[in-house]
C-alpha positions, 0 to 999 in steps of 0.5 A, a space after each residue: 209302694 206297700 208298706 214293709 213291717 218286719 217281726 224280727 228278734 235275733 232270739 228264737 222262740 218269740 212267736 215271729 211266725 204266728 205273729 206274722 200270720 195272725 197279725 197279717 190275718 187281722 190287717 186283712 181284716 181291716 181291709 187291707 192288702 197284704 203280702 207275707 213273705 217267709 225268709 226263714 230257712 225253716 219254712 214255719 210261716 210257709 208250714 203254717 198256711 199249709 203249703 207243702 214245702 217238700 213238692 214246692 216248685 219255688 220260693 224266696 230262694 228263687 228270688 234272691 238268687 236269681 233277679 230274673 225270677 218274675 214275682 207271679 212265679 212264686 206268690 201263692 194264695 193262702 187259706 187266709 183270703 186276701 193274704 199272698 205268701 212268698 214262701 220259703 224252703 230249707 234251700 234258703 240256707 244256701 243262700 247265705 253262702 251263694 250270696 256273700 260273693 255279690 255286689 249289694 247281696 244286702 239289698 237283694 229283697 229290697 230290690 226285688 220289692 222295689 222293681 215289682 211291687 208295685 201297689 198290688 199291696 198295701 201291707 208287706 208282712 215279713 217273718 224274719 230268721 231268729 239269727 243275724 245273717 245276711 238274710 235277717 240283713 236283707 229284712 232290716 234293710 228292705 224294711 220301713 219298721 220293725 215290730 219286735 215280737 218278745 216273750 216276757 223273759 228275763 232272757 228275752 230282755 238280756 238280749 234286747 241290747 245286742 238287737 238294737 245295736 244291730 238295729 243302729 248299724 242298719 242305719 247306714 244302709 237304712 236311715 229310714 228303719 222304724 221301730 214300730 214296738 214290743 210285741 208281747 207274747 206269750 203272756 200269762 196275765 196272771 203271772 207276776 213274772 210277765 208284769 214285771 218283764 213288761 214293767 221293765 221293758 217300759 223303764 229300760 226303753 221308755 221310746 219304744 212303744 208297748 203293742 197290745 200284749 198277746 197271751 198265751 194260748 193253745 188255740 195258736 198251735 190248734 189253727 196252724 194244725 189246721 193251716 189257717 190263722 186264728 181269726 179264721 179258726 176261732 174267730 171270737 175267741 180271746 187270742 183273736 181279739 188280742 191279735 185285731 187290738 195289736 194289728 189296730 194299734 200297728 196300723 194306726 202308727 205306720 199305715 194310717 193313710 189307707 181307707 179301710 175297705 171291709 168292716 
């Protein structure tokens, strides 16, 4: 079975998505096999890539609200080679509703990545909704470990505690639910602002590791423009080095037993 790494914060904003993608993209580069999947009802990861949303035939959607739905019918290839995408569409938003009615609806992904699978990935990738619903439930509890992707904001940090009492409550559900670290983005390295919000995230959750931050920079928005990943469309720029620092150090700590097939 692949390993599932979700971005997730309740907060919007964070940069989930390009994180998703370039850190994806870098763990491609490393060789290995990795599948994103978009369970956000705005489509952005799914935009992203390129894929027209408006002319999709189906999507996560079709997954979670119909079990019989084979996964082959919904996976599409990607601009990034060697990254699969399980793409999303604004019907996701119903399913909210469509679910509350059904038996175990919180474990509606984990099933279908348990029962079709199978060792076609060595990495699963998830872009999470900026919300706690039954989707965003359906993330943490389909997950082995969360990266938590979080601006250097006061704001950012005044809502980490309402994230982590969501993440104990999982715990019933998931008793295997990891935190693989802080995700920092958006980080201006000049900026006193960022240091001290890094300073106190290391104070106030001394157990919770610090990934290699990523700075902020327009060349994210220029690559999705152009439906690919930062690596693929700058691929020695600074961002891109930041992104391969953080997916080394991801891969180190949660997936360290698979070989490394491509240089």
């Amino acid at each position: 079975m692949p390993t599932v790494i979700a971005f997730f914060n309740q907060k919007g904003g964070t940069a989930k998505t390009t994180s998703t993608l370039n850190v994806g993209a870098a763990l491609v580069e490393r060789g290995r096999r990795v599948l994103a999947i978009d369970l956000d009802p705005q489509a952005s990861l799914t935009m992203a890539l390129g894929v027209d949303v408006i002319n999709l035939q189906q999507s996560i959607y079709d997954l979670l609200s119909d079990p019989d739905v084979p996964l082959d019918d919904v996976v599409l290839s990607t601009t990034v080679e060697g990254m699969d995408l399980i793409p999303s569409h604004p019907d996701l938003a119903a399913a909210e509703l469509e679910l509350l009615n059904e038996l175990e609806r919180e474990r509606r992904l984990e099933r279908i990545l348990d029962d079709q699978m199978l060792d076609r990935y060595d990495l699963v990738v998830i872009d999470s909704p900026p919300s706690l619903n039954i989707l965003s439930i359906n993330v943490l509890v389909a997950s082995d470990t969360l990266v938590i992707p979080i601006e250097p904001h006061p704001l950012s940090l005044m809502v980490l505690r309402r994230l982590f009492e969501t993440v104990n409550r999982i715990y019933r559900l998931n008793p295997n639910l990891t935190v693989a670290g802080f995700l920092p983005t958006k980080v201006h390295h000049s900026s006193r602002l960022a240091a001290d919000m890094i300073e106190m995230l290391r104070e106030q959750f001394p157990h919770v590791r610090l990934l290699p931050p990523i700075p902020l920079s327009v060349k994210s928005a220029e690559s999705i423009v152009d439906h690919t990943s930062i690596l693929q469309y700058m691929p020695n720029s600074p961002l891109s080095t930041a992104y391969r620092d953080a997916a080394r150090a991801l891969e180190e700590q949660v997936a360290p037993e698979v070989g490394h097939v491509r240089s």
